[in-house]
N, C-alpha and C positions, 0 to 999 in steps of 0.2 A: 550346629550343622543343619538340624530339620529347620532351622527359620530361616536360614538362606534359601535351601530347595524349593520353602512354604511363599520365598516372596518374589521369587525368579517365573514360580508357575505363575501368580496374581498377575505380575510385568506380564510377561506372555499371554495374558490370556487376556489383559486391556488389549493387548497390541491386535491381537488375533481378532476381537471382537472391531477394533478400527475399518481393520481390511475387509472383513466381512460385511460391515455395513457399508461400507464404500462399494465392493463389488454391484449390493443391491441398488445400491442409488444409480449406477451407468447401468441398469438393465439387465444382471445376469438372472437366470432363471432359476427355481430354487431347486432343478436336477442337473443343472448345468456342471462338469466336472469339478474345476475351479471350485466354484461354490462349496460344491459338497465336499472336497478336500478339507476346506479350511472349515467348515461345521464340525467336521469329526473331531479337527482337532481341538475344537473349543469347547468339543462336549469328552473328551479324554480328560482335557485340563481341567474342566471343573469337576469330574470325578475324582482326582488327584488331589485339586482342594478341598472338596466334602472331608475326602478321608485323611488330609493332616489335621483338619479339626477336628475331629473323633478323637488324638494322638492326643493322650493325656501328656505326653513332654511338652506340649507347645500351649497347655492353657494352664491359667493361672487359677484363682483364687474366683472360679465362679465366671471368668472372662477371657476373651479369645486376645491373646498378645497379639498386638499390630507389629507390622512390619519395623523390621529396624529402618532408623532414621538416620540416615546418615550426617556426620558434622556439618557442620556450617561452611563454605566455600568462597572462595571469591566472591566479594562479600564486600571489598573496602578495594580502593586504587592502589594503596599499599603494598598491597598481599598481589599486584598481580607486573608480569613486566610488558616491559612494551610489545615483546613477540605475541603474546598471549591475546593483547591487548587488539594487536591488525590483526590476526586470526579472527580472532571472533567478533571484536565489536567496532571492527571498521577502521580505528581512529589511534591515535598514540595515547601513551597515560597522559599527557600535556593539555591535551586537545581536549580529551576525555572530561579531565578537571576544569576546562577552562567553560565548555557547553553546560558542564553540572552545577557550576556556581550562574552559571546567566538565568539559568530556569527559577532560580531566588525560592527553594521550595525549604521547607520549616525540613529541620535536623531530624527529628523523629514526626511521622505522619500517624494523627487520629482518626482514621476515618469513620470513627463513630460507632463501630461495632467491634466485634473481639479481637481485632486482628489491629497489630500496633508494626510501623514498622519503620524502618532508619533509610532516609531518603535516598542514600548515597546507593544503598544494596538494592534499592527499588529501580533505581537510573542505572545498574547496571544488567539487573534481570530485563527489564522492559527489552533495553536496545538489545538484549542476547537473544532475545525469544525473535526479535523481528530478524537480525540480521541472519539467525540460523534456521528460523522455521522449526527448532525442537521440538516433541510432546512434553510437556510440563514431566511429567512422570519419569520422563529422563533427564530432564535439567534437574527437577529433585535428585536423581539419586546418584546422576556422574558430573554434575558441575557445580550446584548449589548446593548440596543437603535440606533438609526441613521438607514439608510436607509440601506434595504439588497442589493441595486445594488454598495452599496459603500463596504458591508463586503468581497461579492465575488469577487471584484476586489483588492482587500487587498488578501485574501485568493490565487486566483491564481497569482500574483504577489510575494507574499512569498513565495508559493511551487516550482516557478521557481530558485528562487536566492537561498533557499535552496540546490537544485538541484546541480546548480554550485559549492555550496561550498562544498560538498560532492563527487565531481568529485577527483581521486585519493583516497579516503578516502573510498567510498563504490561502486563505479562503476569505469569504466576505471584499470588505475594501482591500484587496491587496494591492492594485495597481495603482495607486493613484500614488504613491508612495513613488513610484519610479518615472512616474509622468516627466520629472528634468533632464531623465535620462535617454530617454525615445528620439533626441535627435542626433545622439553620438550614435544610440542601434541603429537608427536608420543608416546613419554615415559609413558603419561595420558591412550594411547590405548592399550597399552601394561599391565599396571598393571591393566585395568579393565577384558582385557583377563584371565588373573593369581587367580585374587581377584575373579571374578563372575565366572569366566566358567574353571576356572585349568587350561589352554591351554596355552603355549607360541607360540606365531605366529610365521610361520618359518621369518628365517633373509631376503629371500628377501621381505616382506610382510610389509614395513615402511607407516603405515596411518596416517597420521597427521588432516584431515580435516571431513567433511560428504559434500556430493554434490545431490544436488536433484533439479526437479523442481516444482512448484506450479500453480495452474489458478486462476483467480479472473471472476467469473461472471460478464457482461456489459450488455448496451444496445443496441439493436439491431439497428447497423449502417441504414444508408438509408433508415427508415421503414418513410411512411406516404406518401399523394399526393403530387403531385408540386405545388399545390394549394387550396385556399380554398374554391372553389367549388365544389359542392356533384358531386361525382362520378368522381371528376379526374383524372388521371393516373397517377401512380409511377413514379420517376424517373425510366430515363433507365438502368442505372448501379445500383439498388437497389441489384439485386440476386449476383453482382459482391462482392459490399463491403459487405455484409451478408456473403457470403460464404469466403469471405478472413477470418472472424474471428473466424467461427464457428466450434465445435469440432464433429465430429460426435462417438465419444466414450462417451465424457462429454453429448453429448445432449443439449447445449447450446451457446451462444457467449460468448465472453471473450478476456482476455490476461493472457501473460503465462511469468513467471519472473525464472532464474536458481539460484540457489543462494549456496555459499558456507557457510560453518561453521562450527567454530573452538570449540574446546574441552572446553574452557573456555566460551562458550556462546552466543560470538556476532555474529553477519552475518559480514564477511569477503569481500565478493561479494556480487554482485546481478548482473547479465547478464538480459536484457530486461527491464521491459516485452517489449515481441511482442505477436504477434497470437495466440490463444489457437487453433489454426488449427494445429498446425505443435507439431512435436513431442519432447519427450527429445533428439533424437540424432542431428534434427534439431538443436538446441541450442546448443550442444555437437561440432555442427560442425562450427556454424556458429560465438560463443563465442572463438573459439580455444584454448581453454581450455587446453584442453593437449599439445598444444605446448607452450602457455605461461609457463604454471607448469617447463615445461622443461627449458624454456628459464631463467627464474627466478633462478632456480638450479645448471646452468650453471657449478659453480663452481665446485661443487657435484661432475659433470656428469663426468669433467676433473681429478679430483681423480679418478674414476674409482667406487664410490660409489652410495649406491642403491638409486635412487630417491623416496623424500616423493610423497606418493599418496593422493588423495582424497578417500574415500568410498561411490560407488552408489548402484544403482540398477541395476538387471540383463540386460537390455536393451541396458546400455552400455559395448563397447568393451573394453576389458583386451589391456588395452596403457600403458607406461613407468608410468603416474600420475594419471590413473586411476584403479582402481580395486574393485573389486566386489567379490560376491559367487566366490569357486571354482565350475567347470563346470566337468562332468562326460565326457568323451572320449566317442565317435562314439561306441555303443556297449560295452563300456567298465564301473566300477564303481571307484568313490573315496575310497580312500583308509581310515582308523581312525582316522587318523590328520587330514587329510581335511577333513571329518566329522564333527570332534570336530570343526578344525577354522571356520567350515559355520556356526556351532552354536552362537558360539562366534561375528562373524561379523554379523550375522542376530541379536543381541541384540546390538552390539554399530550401526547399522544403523539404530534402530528405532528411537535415539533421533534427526533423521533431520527433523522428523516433528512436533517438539516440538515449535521452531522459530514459524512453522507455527500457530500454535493453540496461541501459545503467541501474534501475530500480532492481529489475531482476534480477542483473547480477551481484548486487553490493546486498538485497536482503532476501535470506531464504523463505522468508514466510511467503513472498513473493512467485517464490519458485514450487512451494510447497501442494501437498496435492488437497482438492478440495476440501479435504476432513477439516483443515484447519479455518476454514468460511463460513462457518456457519449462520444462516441467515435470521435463523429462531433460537430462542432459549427454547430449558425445558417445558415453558410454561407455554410455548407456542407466541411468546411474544418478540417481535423486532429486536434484534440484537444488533447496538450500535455500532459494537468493537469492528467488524469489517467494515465499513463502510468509515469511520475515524480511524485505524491504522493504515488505511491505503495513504489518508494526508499525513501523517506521521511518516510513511516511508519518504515522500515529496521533503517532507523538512527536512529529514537525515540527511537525506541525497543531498539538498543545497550546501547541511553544514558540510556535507566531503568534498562537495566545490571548493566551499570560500577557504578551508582549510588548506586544500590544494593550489590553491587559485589558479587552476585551470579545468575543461574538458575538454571531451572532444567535438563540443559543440561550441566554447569557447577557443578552441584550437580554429578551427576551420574558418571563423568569423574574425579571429583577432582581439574579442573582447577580453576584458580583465575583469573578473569575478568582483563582489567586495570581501572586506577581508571579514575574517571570521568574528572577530571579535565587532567590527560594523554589523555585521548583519544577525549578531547577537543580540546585539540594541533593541531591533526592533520587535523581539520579540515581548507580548503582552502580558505583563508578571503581573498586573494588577489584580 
């Protein structure tokens, strides 16, 4: 009975210490009500724990008994059904099995240090942590069992190798792969022009894509003393890496990812994330975007034919592969076609934030609050896990297209997804 009380106060008092550091990172002040609510309580709990370890029932032979561990859980496709299965991890057991055997990953995983572990229970923890936003602490103790310093080291071990495999598939060369298919997109934007808004686009006006960027809220790099003594001082580069990430439009930190996307639904690209400091053109320039489009087209370009663009927003410049609104002349106005096609382009650019709102909704970490972004390790070094699960959620998202084979960005345009098991293929097991 006392090591349940003993491991309910621990729980509570990670939790408690979460919200509390979260509160100081958005600015509360340390007399602020709030605040000091939840200090007292963190300083009740840890007198409550001093004094269960005092409790000769709860220790052993010279050693403090750790927390019960709870059994092993969902764990294998087997042991779980398909309701279980859309609940939490998006997808049916069919689907589930059919994504786990394409990633071609070895039965039991070495990673080379103490922790050994069975692939199948690894692909199912990974996708549960993204699609629910959990704290490990609670996936260990009400849906996994075993210890939460083993699920998180499961967890960013899979989201790296992930990573890799997705390399030419959704970051690096991804488009050139779809390059045969950019004159059926374009044909999708064209008949929506015709079908919704009566306008044919003039001929040099070829859209095959949508192009935009996104932010994800973080936590605030470098905050806290160099030490744990009251009244410490910051580190010195505290205001450096804070301001490296901060937006002063958004009004917060973050990182910022560009992402393309194609008529039939999937993300195509994903450019970053980097910085939510820096702007779209930033990415515009830094992505090279327009000259890969070009580079890719190559063939096109040697016909003499009009190259496929992408569709943005006004921000960006009118380039060979990119294009946006028409713009009125210095003093001067558009003329009734170009009227009409800003109309027309102003409604097939809304569904590029369709992806987005889909990402959100299909995975909680997504939706979760900053605790779970962290920019630095403890060491004060770069931590890559946010900045590679943002592409992870991109991947998942496509595999619940092509499983679906549809959205609602393929609903709108008419396109057809590939199928799941196509766009399985391409992923890079080597």
């Amino acid at each position: 009975m006392i090591q349940s009380v003993w491991k309910e106060a621990l729980d509570d008092y990670d939790e408690y210490s979460e919200i509390a550091e979260m509160l100081m990172e958005v600015g509360f002040a340390e007399n602020d009500p709030h605040l000091v609510d939840v200090m007292t309580i963190l300083d009740e709990l840890d007198d409550f724990v001093i004094y269960c370890d005092d409790i000769d029932a709860i220790h052993g032979l010279g050693f403090r008994i750790p927390r019960v561990i709870p059994i092993k859980m969902h764990r294998s496709f087997q042991t779980m059904t398909d309701r279980w299965c859309y609940a939490y991890l998006r997808f049916s057991r069919d689907e589930l099995h059919q994504i786990f055997v394409a990633f071609q990953l070895d039965d039991v995983i070495h990673p080379g240090n103490r922790y050994a572990f069975n692939s199948e229970e690894a692909f199912i923890i990974t996708l549960f942590r993204l699609t629910t936003g959990m704290p490990f602490t609670k996936m260990a103790q009400d849906i996994f069992g075993q210890d939460s310093r083993r699920l998180s080291f499961i967890y960013n071990w899979m989201i790296r190798k992930y990573d890799d495999m997705c390399d030419g598939l959704l970051h690096g060369d991804s488009v050139t792969r779809w390059v045969p298919h950019f004159e059926s997109w374009s044909v999708l934007f064209q008949r929506v022009c015709q079908d919704r808004y009566n306008v044919q686009l003039n001929g040099a006006i070829r859209i095959a894509m949508l192009m935009d960027c996104n932010g994800k809220e973080t936590m605030t790099p470098g905050t806290g003393p160099m030490t744990d003594i009251p009244g410490a001082p910051r580190y010195a580069d505290a205001d450096v890496l804070q301001g490296a990430v901060y937006s002063g439009y958004m009004k917060y930190h973050g990182i910022k990812a560009q992402i393309l996307t194609a008529p039939t639904g999937i993300v195509v690209n994903v450019f970053g994330p980097g910085s939510l400091r820096e702007n779209d053109i930033w990415y515009k320039n830094e992505s090279e975007i327009d000259e890969y489009l070009q580079l890719i087209q190559e063939a096109r370009r040697q016909l003499g034919e009009v190259l496929f663009a992408a569709l943005t927003d006004g921000i960006y410049p009118f380039t060979n592969c990119l294009m946006h609104l028409h713009e009125a002349p210095i003093n001067g106005e558009l003329n009734q076609r170009q009227e009409k096609e800003n109309v027309a382009m102003k409604g097939m650019r809304e569904p590029v934030e369709w992806p987005f709102a889909g990402l959100k909704n299909m995975f909680g970490i997504m939706q979760t609050s900053m605790i779970r972004w962290r920019l630095l390790n403890k060491n004060r070094q770069r931590n890559d896990i946010p900045f590679k699960q943002y592409r992870i959620c991109c991947l998942f998202y496509n595999f619940r297209v092509c499983a679906s084979g549809r959205s609602n960005v393929s609903n709108l345009f008419g396109g057809t997804p590939p199928t799941l098991a196509e766009y399985l293929s391409f992923l890079n097991t080597n």
